[in-house]
TORPAVEX-438122 format. One record per atom (N, C-alpha, C): residue in one letter; x negated, y negated, z negated; residue number from 0; atom name. Coordinates in nm, 4 decimals, padded with zeros to 6 digits, m for minus. Layout:
BEGIN
<atom><code>A</code><u>X</u><v>Y</v><w>Z</w><pos>NUM</pos><site>CA</site></atom>
...
//
This chain:
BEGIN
<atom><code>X</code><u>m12.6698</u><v>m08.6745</v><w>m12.1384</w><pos>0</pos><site>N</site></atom>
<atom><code>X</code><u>m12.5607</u><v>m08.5891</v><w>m12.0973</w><pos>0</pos><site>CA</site></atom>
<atom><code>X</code><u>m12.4593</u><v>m08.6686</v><w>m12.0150</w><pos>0</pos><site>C</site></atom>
<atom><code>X</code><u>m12.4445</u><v>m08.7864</v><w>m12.0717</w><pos>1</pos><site>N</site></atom>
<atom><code>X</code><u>m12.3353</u><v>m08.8850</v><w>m11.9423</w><pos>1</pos><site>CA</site></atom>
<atom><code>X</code><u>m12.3991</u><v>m08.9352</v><w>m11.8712</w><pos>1</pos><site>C</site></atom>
<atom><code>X</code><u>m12.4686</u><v>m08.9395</v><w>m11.8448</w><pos>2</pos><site>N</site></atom>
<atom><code>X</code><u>m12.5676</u><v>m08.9826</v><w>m11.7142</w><pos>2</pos><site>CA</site></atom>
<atom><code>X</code><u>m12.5518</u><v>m08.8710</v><w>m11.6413</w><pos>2</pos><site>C</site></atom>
<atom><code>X</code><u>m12.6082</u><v>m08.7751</v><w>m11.6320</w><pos>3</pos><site>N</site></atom>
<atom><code>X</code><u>m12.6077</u><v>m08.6288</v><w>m11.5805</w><pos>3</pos><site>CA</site></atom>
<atom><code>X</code><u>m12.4567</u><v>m08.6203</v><w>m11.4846</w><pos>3</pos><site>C</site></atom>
<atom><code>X</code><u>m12.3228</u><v>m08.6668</v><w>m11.6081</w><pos>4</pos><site>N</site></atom>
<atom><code>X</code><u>m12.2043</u><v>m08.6311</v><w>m11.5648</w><pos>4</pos><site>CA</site></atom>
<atom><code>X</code><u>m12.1436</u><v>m08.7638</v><w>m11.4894</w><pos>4</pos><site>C</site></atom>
<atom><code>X</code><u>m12.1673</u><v>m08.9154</v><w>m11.4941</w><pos>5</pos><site>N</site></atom>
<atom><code>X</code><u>m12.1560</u><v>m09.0257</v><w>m11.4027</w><pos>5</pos><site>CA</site></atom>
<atom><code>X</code><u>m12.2361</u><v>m09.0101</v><w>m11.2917</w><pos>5</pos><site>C</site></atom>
<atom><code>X</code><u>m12.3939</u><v>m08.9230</v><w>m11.3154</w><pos>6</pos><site>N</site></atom>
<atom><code>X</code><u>m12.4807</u><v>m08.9215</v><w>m11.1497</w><pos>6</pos><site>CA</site></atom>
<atom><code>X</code><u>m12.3523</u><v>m08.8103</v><w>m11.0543</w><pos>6</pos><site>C</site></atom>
<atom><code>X</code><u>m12.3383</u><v>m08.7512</v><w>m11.1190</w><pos>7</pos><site>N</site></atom>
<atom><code>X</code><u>m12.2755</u><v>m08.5948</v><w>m11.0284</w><pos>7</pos><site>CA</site></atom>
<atom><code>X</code><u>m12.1775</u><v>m08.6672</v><w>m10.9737</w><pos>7</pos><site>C</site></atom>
<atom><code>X</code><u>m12.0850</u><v>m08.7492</v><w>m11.1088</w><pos>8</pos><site>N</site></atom>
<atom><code>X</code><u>m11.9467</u><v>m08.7618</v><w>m11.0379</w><pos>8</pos><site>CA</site></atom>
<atom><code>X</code><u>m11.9692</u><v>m08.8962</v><w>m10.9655</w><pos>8</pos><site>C</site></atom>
<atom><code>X</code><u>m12.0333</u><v>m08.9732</v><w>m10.9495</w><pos>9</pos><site>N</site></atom>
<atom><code>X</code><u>m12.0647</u><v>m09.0904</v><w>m10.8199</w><pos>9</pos><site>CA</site></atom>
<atom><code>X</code><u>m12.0901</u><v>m08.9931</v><w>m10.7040</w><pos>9</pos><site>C</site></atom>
<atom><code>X</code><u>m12.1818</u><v>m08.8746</v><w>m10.7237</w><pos>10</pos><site>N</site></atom>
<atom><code>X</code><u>m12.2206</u><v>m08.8020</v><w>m10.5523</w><pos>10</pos><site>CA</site></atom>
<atom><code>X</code><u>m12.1547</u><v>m08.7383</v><w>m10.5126</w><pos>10</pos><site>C</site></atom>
<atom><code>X</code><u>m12.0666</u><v>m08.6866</v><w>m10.5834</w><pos>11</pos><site>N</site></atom>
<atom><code>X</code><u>m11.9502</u><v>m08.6276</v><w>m10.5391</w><pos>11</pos><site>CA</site></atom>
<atom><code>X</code><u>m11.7898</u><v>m08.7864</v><w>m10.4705</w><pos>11</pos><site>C</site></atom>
<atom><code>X</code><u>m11.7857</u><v>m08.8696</v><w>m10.4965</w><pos>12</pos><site>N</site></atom>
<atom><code>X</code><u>m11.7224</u><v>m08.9935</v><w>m10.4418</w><pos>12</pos><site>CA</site></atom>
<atom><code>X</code><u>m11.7851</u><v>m09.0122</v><w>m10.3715</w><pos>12</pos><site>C</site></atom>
<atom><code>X</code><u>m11.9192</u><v>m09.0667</v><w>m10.3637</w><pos>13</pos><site>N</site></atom>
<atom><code>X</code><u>m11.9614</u><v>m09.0973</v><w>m10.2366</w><pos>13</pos><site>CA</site></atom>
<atom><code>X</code><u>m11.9153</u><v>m09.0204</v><w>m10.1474</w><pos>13</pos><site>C</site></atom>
<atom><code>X</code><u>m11.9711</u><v>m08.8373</v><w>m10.1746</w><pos>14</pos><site>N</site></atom>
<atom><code>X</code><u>m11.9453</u><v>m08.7917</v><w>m10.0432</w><pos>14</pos><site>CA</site></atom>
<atom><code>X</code><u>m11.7994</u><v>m08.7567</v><w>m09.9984</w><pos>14</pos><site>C</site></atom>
<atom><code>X</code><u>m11.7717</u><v>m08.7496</v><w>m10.0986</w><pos>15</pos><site>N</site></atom>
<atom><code>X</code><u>m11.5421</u><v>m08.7802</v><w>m10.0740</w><pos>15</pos><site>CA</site></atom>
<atom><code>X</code><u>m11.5371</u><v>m08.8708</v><w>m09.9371</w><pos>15</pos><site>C</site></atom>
<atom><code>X</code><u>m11.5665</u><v>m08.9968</v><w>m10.0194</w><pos>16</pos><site>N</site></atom>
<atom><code>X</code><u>m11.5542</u><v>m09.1002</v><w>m09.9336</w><pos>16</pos><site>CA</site></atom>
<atom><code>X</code><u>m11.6290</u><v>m09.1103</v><w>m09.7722</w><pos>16</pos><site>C</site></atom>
<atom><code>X</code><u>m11.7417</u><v>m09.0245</v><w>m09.7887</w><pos>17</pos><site>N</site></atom>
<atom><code>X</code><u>m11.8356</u><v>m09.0366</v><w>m09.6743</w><pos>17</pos><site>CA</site></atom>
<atom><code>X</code><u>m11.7456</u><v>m08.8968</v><w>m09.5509</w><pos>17</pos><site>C</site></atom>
<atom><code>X</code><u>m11.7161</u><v>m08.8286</v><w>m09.6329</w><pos>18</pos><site>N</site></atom>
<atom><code>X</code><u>m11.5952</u><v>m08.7651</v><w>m09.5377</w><pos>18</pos><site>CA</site></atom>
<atom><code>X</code><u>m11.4834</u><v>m08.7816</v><w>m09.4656</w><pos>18</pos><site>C</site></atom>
<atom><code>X</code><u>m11.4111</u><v>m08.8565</v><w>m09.5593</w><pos>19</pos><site>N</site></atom>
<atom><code>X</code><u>m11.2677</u><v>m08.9804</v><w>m09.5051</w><pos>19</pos><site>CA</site></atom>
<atom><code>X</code><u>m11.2973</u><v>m09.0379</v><w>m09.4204</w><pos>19</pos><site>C</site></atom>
<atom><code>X</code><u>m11.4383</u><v>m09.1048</v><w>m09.4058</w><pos>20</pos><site>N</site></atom>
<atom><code>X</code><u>m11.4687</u><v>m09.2028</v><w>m09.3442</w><pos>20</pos><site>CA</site></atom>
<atom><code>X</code><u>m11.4971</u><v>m09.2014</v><w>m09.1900</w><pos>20</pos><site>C</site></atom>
<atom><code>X</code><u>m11.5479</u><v>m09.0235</v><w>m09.1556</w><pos>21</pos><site>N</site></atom>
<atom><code>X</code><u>m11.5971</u><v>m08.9573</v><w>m09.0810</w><pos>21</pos><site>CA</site></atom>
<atom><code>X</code><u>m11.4698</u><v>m09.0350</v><w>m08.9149</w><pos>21</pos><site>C</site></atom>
<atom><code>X</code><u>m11.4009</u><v>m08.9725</v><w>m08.9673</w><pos>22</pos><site>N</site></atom>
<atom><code>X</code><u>m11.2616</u><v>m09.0118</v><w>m08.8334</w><pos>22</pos><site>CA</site></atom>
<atom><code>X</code><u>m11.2122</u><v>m09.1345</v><w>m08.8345</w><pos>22</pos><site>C</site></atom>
<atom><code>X</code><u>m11.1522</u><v>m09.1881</v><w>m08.8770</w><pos>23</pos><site>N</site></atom>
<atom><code>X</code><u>m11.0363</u><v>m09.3370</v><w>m08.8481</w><pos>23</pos><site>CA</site></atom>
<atom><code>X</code><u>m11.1114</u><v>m09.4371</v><w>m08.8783</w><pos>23</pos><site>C</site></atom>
<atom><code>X</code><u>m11.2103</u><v>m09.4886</v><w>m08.8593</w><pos>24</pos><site>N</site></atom>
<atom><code>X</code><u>m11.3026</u><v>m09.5885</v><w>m08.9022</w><pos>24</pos><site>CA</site></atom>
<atom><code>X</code><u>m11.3705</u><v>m09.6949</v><w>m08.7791</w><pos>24</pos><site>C</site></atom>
<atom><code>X</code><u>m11.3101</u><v>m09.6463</v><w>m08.6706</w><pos>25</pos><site>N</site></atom>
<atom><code>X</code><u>m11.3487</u><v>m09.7330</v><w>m08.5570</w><pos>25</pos><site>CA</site></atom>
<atom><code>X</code><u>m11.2622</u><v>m09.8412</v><w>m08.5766</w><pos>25</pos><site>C</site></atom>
<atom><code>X</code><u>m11.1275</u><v>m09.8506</v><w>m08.5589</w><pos>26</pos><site>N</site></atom>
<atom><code>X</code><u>m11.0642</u><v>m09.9586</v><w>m08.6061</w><pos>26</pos><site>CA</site></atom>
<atom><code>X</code><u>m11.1170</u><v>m10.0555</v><w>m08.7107</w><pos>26</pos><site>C</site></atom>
<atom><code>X</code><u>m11.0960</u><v>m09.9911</v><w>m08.8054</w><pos>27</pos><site>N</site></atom>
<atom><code>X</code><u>m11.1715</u><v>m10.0769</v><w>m08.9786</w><pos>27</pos><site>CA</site></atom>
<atom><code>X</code><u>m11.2984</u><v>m10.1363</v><w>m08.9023</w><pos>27</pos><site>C</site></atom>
<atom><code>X</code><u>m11.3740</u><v>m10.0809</v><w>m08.8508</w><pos>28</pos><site>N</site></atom>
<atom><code>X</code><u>m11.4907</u><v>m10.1477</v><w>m08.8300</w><pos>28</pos><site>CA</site></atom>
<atom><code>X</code><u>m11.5172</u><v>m10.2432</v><w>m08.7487</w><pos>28</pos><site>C</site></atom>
<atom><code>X</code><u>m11.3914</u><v>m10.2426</v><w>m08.6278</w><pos>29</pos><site>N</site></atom>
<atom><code>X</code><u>m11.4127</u><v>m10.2991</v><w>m08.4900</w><pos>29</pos><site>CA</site></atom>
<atom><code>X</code><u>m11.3719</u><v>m10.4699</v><w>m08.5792</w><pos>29</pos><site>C</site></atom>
<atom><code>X</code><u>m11.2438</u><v>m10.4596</v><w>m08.6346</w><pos>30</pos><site>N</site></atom>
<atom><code>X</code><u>m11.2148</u><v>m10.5680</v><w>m08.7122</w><pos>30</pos><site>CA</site></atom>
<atom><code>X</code><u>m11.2809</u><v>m10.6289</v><w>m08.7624</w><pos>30</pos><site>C</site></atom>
<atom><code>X</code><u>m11.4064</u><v>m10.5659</v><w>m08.8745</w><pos>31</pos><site>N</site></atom>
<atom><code>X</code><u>m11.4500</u><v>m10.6229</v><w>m08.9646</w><pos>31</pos><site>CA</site></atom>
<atom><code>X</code><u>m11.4006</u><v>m10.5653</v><w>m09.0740</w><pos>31</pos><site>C</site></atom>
<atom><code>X</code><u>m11.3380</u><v>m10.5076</v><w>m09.1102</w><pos>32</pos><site>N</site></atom>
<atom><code>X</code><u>m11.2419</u><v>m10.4902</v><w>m09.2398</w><pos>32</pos><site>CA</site></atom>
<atom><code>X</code><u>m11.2927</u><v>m10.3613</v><w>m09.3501</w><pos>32</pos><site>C</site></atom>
<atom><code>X</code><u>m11.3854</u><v>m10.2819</v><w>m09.2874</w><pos>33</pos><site>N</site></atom>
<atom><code>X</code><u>m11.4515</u><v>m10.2246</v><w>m09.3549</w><pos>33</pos><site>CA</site></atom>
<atom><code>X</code><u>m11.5683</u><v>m10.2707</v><w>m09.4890</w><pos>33</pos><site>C</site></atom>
<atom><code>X</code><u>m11.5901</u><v>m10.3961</v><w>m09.4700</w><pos>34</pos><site>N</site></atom>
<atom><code>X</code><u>m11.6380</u><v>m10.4508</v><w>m09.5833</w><pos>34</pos><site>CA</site></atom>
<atom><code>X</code><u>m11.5457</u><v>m10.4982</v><w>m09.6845</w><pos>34</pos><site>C</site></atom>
<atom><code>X</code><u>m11.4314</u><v>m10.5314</v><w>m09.6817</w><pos>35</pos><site>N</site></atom>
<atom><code>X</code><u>m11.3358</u><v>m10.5801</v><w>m09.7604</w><pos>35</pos><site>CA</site></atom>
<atom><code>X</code><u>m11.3097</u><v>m10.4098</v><w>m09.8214</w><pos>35</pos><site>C</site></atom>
<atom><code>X</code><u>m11.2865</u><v>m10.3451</v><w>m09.7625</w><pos>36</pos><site>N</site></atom>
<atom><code>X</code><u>m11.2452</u><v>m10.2256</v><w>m09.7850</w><pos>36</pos><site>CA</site></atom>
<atom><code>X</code><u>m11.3792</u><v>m10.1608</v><w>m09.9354</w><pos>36</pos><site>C</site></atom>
<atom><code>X</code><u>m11.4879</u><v>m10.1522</v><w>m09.8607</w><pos>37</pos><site>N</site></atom>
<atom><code>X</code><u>m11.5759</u><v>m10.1264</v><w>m09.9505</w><pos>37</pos><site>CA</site></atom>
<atom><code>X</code><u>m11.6059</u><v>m10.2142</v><w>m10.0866</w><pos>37</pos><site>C</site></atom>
<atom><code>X</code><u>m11.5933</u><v>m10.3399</v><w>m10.0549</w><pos>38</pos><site>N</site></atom>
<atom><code>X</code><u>m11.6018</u><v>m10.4479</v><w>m10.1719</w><pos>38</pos><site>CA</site></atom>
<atom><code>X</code><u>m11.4853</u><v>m10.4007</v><w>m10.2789</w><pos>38</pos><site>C</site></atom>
<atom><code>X</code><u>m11.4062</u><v>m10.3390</v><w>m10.2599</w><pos>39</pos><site>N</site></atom>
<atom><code>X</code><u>m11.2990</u><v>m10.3441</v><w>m10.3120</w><pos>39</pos><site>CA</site></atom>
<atom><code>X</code><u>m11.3197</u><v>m10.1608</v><w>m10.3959</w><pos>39</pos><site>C</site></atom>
<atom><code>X</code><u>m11.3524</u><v>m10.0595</v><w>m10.3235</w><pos>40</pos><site>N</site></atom>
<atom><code>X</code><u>m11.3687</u><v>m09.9909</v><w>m10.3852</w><pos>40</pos><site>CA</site></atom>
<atom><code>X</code><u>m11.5072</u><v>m09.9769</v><w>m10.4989</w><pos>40</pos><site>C</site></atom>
<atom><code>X</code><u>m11.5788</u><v>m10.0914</v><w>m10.4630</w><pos>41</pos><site>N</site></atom>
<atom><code>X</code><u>m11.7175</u><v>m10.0595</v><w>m10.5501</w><pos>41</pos><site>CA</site></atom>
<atom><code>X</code><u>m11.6482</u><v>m10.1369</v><w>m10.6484</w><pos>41</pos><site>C</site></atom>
<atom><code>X</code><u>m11.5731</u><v>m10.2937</v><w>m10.6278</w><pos>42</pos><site>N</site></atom>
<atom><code>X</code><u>m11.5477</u><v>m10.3258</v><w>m10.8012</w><pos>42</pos><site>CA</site></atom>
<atom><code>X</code><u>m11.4379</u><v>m10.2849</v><w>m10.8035</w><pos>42</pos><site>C</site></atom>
<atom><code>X</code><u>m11.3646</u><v>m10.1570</v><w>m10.7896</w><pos>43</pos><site>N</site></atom>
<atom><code>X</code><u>m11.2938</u><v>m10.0780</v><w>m10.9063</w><pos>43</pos><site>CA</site></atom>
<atom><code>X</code><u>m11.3505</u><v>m09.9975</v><w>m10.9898</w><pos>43</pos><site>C</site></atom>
<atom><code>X</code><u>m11.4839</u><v>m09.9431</v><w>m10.8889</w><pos>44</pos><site>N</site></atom>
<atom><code>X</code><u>m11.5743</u><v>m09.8430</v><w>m10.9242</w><pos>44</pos><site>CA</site></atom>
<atom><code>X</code><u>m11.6060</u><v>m09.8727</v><w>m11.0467</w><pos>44</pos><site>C</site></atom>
<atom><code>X</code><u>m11.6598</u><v>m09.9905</v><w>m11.0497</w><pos>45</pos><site>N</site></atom>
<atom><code>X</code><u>m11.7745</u><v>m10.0555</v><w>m11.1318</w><pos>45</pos><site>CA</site></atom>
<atom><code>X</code><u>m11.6860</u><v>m10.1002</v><w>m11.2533</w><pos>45</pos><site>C</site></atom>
<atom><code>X</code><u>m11.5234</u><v>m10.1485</v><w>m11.2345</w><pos>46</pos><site>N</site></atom>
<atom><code>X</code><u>m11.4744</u><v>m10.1644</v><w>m11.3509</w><pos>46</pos><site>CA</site></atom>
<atom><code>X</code><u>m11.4741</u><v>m10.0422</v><w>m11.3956</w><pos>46</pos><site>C</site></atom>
<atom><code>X</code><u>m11.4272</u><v>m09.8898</v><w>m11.3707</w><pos>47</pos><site>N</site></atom>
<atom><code>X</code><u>m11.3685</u><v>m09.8196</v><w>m11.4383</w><pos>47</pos><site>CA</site></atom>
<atom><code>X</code><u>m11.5025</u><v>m09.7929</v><w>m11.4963</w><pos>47</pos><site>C</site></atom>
<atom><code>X</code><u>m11.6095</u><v>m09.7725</v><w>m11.4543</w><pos>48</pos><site>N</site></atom>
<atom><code>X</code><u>m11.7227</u><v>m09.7020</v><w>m11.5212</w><pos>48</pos><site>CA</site></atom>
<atom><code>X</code><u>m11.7502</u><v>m09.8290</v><w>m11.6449</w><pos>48</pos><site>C</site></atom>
<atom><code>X</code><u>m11.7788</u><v>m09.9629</v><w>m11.6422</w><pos>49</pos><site>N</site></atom>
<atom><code>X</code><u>m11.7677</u><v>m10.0283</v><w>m11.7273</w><pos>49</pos><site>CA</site></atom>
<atom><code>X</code><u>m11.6479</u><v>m09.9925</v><w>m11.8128</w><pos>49</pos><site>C</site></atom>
<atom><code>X</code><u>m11.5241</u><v>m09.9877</v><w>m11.7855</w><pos>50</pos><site>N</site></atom>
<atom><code>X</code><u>m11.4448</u><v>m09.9400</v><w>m11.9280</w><pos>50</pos><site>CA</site></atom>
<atom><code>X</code><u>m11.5018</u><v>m09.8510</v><w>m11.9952</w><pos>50</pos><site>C</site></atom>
<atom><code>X</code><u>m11.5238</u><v>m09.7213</v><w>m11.9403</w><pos>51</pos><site>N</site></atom>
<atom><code>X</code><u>m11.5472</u><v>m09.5939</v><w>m11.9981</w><pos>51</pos><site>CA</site></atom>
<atom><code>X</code><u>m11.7005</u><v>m09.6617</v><w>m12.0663</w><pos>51</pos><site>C</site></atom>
<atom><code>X</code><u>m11.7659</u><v>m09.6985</v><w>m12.0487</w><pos>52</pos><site>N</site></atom>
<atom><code>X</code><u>m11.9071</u><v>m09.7106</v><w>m12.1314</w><pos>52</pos><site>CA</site></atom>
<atom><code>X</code><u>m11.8575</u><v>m09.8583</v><w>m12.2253</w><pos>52</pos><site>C</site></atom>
<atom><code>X</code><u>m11.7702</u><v>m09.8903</v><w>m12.2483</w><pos>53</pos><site>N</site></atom>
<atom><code>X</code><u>m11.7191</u><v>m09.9506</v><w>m12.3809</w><pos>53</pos><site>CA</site></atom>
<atom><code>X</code><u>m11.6695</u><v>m09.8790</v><w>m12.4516</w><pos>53</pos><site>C</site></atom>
<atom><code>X</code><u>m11.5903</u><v>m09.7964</v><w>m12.3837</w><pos>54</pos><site>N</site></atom>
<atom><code>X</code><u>m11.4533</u><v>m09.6859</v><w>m12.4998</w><pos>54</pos><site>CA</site></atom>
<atom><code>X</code><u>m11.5805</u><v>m09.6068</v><w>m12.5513</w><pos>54</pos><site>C</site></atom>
<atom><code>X</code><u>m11.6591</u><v>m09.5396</v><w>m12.4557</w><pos>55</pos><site>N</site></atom>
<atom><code>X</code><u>m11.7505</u><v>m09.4219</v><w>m12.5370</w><pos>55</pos><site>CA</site></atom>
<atom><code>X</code><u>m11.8454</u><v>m09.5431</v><w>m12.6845</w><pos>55</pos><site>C</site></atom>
<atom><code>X</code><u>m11.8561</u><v>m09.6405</v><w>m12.6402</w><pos>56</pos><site>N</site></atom>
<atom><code>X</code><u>m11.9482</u><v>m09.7600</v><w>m12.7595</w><pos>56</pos><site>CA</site></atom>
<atom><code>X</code><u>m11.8241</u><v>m09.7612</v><w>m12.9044</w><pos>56</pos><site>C</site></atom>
<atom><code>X</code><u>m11.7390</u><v>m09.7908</v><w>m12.8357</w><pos>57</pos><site>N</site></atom>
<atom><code>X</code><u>m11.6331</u><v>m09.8028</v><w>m12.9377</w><pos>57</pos><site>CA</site></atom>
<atom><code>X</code><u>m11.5915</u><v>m09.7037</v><w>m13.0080</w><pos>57</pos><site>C</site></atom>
<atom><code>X</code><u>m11.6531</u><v>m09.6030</v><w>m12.9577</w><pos>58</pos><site>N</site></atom>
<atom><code>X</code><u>m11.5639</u><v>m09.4422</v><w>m13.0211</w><pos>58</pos><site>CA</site></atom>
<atom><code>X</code><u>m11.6780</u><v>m09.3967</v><w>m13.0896</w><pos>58</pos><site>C</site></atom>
<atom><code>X</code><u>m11.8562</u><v>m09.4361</v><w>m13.0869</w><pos>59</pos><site>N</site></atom>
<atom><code>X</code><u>m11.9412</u><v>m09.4090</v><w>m13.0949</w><pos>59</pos><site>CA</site></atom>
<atom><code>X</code><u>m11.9050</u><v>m09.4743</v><w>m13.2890</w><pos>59</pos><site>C</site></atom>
<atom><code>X</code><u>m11.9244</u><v>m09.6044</v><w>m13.2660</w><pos>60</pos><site>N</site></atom>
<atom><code>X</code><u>m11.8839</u><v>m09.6921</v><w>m13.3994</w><pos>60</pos><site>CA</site></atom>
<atom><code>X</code><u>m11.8152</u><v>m09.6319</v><w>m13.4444</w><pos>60</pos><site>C</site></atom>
<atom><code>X</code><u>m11.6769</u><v>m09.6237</v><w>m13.4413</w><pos>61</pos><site>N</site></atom>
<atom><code>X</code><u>m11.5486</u><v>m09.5387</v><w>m13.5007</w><pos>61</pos><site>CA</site></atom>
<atom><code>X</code><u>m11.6076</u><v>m09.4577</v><w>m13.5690</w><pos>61</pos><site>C</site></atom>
<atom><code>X</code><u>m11.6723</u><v>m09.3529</v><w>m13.5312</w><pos>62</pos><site>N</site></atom>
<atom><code>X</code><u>m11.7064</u><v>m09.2167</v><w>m13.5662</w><pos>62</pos><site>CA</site></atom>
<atom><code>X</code><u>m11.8923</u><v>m09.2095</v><w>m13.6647</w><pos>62</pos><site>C</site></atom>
<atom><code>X</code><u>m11.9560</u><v>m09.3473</v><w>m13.6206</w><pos>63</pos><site>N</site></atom>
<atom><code>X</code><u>m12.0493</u><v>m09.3757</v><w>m13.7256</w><pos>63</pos><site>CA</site></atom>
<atom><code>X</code><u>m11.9760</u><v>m09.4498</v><w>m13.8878</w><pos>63</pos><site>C</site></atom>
<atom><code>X</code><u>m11.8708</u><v>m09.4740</v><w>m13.8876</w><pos>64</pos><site>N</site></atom>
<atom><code>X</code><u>m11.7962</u><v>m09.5502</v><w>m13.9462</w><pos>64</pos><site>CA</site></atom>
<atom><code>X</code><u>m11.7366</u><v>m09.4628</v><w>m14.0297</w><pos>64</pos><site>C</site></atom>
<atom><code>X</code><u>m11.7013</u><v>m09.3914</v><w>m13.9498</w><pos>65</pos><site>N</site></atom>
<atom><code>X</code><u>m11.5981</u><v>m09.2813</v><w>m14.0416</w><pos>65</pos><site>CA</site></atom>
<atom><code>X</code><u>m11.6836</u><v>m09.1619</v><w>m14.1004</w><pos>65</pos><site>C</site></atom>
<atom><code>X</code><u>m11.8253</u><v>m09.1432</v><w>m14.0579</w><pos>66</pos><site>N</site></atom>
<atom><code>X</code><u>m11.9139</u><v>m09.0861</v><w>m14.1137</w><pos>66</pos><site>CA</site></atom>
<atom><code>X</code><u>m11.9950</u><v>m09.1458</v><w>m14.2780</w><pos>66</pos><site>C</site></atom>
<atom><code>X</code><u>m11.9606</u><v>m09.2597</v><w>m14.2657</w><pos>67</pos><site>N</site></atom>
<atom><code>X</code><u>m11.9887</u><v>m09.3638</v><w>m14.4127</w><pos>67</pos><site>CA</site></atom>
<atom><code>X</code><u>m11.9161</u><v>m09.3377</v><w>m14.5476</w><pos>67</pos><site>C</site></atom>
//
């Protein structure tokens, strides 16, 4: 079921992002700066989804715990 709901909500960002990206991006790119740009949104990406798959581990325990 969270797989299902992390696949959707990554394809739905991507294509957020793949829209934004559509217009003002000649600049970013002519620079170079579009990789800094992207590096930067994948490890926020990647932290927040790593938090959330600790809290759900941690809440998982909690609640096997409190089932004892």
């Amino acid at each position: 079921m969270m797989n299902k709901k992390l696949i959707v909500f990554t394809l739905f960002v991507f294509l957020y992002f793949n829209s934004l990206a559509q217009g003002g991006d000649d600049f970013i790119r002519s620079t170079g700066k579009i990789y800094a740009v992207v590096a930067v949104i994948l490890v926020l990406f990647l932290g927040i989804v790593f938090y959330l798959v600790r809290l759900d581990n941690k809440i998982k325990k909690l609640e096997n715990n409190q089932d004892e």
